[in-house]
C-alpha positions in Angstrom: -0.2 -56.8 -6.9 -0.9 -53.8 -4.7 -2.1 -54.8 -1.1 -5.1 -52.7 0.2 -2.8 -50.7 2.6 -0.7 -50.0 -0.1 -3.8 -48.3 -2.4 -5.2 -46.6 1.0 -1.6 -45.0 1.5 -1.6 -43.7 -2.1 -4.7 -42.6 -2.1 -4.0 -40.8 1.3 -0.8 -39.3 -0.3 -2.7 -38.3 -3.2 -5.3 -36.5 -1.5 -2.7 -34.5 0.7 -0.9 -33.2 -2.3 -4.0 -32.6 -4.0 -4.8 -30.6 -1.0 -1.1 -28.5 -0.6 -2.4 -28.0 -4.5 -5.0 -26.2 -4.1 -3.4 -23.5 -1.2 -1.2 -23.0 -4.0 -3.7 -22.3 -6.5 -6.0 -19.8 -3.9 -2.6 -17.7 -3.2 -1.6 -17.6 -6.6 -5.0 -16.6 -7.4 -4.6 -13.6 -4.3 -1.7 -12.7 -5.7 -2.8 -12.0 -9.1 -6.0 -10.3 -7.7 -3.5 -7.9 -5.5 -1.5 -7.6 -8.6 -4.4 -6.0 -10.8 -5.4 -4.1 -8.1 -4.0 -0.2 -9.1 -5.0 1.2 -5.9 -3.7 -2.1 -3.6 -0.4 -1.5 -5.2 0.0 2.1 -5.3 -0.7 1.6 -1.2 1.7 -1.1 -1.3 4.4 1.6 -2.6 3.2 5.0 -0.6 3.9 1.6 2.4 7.2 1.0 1.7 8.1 4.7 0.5 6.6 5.4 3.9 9.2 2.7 5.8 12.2 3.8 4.0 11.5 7.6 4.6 11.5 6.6 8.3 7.9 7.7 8.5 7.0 4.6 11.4 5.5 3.9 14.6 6.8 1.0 16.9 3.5 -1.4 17.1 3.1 -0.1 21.0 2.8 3.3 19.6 0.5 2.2 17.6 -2.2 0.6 19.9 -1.4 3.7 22.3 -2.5 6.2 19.4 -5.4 4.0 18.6 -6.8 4.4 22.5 -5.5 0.3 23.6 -3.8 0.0 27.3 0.1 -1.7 26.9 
């Protein structure tokens, strides 16, 4: 026989991974979107063609460029 601190636990545990479920579920679901998403992807590459080429800004470049005090 389960004791009521034992179902309460259980049903605690349950809800927790019902929860890390559903973050799951919302980033897979992001992910797909982002993945049928032609024009998110083809930024994505000109990115990371952009990174390889060398074509990059430290961030405090950046915020200088972009009229921020460092």
């Amino acid at each position: 026989m389960t004791s009521a601190a034992e179902a309460e636990n259980t049903t605690e545990i349950f809800i927790e991974t019902l929860k890390k479920i559903d973050v799951e579920i919302e980033s897979t679901i992001e992910t797909l979107e982002i993945l049928n998403d032609s024009e998110t992807l083809r930024a994505i590459e000109d990115g990371l063609q952009d990174i390889t080429a060398g074509r990059v800004i430290n961030f405090e470049d950046f915020l200088k460029k972009h009229g921020y005090e460092v």
